[in-house]
C-alpha positions, 0 to 999 in steps of 0.5 A: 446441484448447487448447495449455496446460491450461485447468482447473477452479479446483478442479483447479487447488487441487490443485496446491498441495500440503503445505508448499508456498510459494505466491504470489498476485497482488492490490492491496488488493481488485483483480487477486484471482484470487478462483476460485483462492483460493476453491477452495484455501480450499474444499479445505483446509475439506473435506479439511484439505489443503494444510497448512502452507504459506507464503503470499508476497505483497508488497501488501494483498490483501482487502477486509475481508470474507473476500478474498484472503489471508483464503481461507487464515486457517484453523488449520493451513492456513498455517505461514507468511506473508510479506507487505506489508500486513495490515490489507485480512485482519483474520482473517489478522491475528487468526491472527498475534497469537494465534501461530497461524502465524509471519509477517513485515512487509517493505517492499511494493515491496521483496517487488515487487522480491524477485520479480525477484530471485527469478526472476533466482537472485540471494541477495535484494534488496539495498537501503537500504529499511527501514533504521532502521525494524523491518524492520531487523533489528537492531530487530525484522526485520519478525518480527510474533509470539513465534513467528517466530524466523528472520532473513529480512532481514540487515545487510550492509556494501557499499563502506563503506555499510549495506544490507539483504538481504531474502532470497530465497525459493522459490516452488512455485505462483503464483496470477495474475490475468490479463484474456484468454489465447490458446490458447498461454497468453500472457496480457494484462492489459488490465483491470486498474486495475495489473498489480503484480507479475505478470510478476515473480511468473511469472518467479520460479516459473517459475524455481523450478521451480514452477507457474504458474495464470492465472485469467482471463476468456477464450481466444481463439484464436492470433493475436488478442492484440495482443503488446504487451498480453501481460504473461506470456508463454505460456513461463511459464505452466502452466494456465489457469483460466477465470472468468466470475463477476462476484464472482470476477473483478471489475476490484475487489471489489464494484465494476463494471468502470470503463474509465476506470481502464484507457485504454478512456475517460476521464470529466469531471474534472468529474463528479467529487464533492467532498467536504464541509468536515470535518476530513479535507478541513481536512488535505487543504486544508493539504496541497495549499498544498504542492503544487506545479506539475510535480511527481511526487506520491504519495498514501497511502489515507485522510485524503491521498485528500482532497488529490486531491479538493481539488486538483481542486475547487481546478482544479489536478489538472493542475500535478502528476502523480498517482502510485500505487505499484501502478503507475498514472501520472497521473490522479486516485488512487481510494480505498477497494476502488479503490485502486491505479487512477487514473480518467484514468490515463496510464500503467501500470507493473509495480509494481518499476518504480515503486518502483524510480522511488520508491526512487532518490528519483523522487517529488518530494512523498509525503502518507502517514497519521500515525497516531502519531507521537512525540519524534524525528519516527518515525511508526507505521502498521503496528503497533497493539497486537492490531491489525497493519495492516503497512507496504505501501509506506510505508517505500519511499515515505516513506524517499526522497521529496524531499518527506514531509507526514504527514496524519491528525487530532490524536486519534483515536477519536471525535475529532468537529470542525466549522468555525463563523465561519471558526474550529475548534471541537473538539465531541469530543475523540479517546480516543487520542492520536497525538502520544506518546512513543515510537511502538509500532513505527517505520515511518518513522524520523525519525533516518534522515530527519536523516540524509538531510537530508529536509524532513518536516511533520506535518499534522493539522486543528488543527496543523502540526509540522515535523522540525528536527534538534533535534527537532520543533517546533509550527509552526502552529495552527488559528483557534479553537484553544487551544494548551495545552489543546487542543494540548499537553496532548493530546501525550506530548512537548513540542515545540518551537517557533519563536520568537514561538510558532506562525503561525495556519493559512491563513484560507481553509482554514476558509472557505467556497467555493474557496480560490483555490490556482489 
């Protein structure tokens, strides 16, 4: 017999009661407890019970087909919502533009972090992250709609130096995703491609007085669970739910199980597709010539996927350690429903350690999205008129890296290109303009990066801009490209440039085969 609770899923949705806050565990369409949220969800449609709650949870969670947070984007269901990143629950975010519900943006590994607070009674997490940024509160304090009035992020002065604190919050139910529980309730995560915040997560409901359910995908008896697998410790936990559902408890969501993602085997770099000659693997080119040997690197989802793939086809995947924020060290970043597990991985943090990593400045080079950019170097990916896609760990990341190279195309919107000859040439140019004015929301600030004295380039196919403290400049340019007409003329500012104009781009970049960066 048992010693916790072993429940139905649908049990367990009727824990969760009426203005209650709830938590979830999940990176982008991994570590979902899928049963759980589907029979919250479920509840709420039949009953129109728990309403009102405040949903918490510090990475994206869905896959843009109904997952993770999207289960509670139903009028009435939520009141509230707490969250790292919004573009994986385009329901969510329809509901938070329509001011349906009042909801917040904050830095990811920050709401990581805020667990561990949280579980510890502390006020909050104090840290410099977001500073100059919206989730400053002094510019928008991470508030996404009209509706949303209270300031959950504050401006403190300690020492002599400007912090923020990011308030802590109560949490009444944690829904957690774990792999094998015993009979006592201590839980492994063995796999999973990240374990994120799980432990923290427990700890801070546990704390709060509140309840703990663990979907996972079997019990077995005491005594056969290696303790140094166990993530969460049977003391925290209140029930298990048990989930053989293949959809439901999927390692990502509608991908198979790949152990290559958790230390049961590693597969040949080699095996490995590389992509065709496009634009993005022209960005991708451009922004492995800054790699450089032994050092620690970050890669955003996207376009700087592609620098992992061209630095293995290039052969130099190993002259630098490959990290992702969801905790994974080492090996090659996957993308798409993957992100978050790395194919080879060395090792695998909670995720408030690795930011804790990041936040002191631990990566060396950070190639994150541009998708707009303006006069004074702040980028924007977290805000795009009726579209909030939210911020995930990008603010952490880009804030404090030694290192920082933005990578997206020039336009966007049906932006077509191919290389001919060894030269660009634009066969449709983008609807929408990235570099402009005045970025609607700022993600990354470029005074802050003055500031800190950061190194910042900004990379598409055809250019290449670098942040000078007076401002930014047009530092190179792609073969084939005109620098008025398919440059300047597409930009909402001037910028500046080096004397004697703009170098051309490397030649290899454009070429065919290898580039030789081995």
């Amino acid at each position: 017999m048992s010693k916790k609770p072993i429940i139905t899923a649908a049990e367990a949705a009727t824990w969760v009661k009426d203005g209650m806050t709830l938590t979830t565990t999940g990176f982008v369409a991994s570590q979902m407890p899928e049963a759980l949220n589907r029979a919250l969800e479920t509840r709420f449609l039949e009953t129109g019970s728990p309403k009102n709650l405040t949903l918490f949870y510090a990475a994206a969670q869905g896959n843009r087909d109904g997952s993770g947070a999207d289960h509670f984007a139903h009028d009435g269901m939520l009141k509230r919502v707490i969250g790292g990143h919004y573009n994986m629950v385009p329901e969510l975010g329809k509901m938070i533009i329509a001011n349906k519900l009042e909801a917040y943006n904050l830095p990811q590994g920050t709401l990581s972090q805020l667990f561990r607070d949280i579980a510890a009674h502390k006020l909050g997490t104090l840290t410099h992250v977001g500073l100059n940024t919206f989730a400053d509160p002094r510019i928008e304090g991470g508030k996404l709609n009209d509706i949303t009035k209270e300031d959950i992020v504050e401006v403190v002065n300690i020492c002599g130096e400007e912090r923020l604190l990011y308030k802590s919050q109560k949490v009444d139910v944690a829904f957690i995703r774990g792999s094998i529980a015993d009979e006592d309730g201590n839980v492994t995560l063995e796999h999973e491609c990240c374990t994120n915040e799980a432990t923290a997560i427990a700890q801070a409901a546990k704390n709060s007085g509140g309840k703990v359910i663990v979907q996972v995908e079997k019990v077995v008896q005491n005594g056969s669970v290696d303790p140094k697998l166990v993530k969460i410790p049977g003391i925290y936990v209140d029930a298990l739910v048990i989930c053989t559902d293949k959809v439901d408890h999927a390692q990502c969501q509608g991908c198979d199980y790949d152990g290559s993602m958790t230390g049961d085997f590693r597969v040949p770099l080699g095996s490995l597709e590389y992509p065709p000659m496009s634009a993005k693997k022209i960005i991708g080119r451009r922004a492995a010539m800054e790699l450089e040997p032994d050092k620690v690197v970050n890669l955003g989802i996207g376009i700087p996927e592609y620098i992992s793939m061209v630095a293995n086809e290039e052969g130099i995947g190993d002259y630098m350690t490959l990290t992702v924020e969801a905790g994974p060290v080492g090996g090659v970043p996957q993308g798409g429903p993957k992100f978050g597990g790395s194919v080879n991985v060395e090792a695998i943090l909670d995720q408030p350690y690795q930011f804790d990593f990041y936040d002191g400045g631990g990566i060396d080079l950070a190639f994150l999205g541009l998708a707009q950019a303006d006069k004074d170097g702040n980028i924007n990916v977290s805000k795009f008129g009726p579209r909030i896609a939210g911020c995930g760990g990008f603010v952490n990341i880009t804030q404090n890296a030694k290192k920082v190279f933005f990578c997206g195309t020039f336009t966007a919107g049906g932006f077509k290109s191919h290389v001919e000859g060894g030269k660009l040439v634009i066969d449709q140019e983008g609807k929408e303009q990235k570099m402009i004015n005045t970025v609607e929301q700022i993600t990354f600030s470029g005074a802050y990066a003055k500031k800190t004295k950061q190194p910042v380039k900004y990379i598409t196919e055809r250019a290449v801009f670098e942040l000078h403290d007076d401002g930014v400049y047009l530092i190179e340019v792609a073969p084939g490209i005109d620098v008025k007409t398919q440059v300047l003329d597409l930009m909402g500012f001037e910028p500046k440039m080096p004397e004697g104009g703009p170098k051309l781009m490397d030649a290899r970049i454009f070429s065919d085969g290898l580039m030789g960066l081995k």
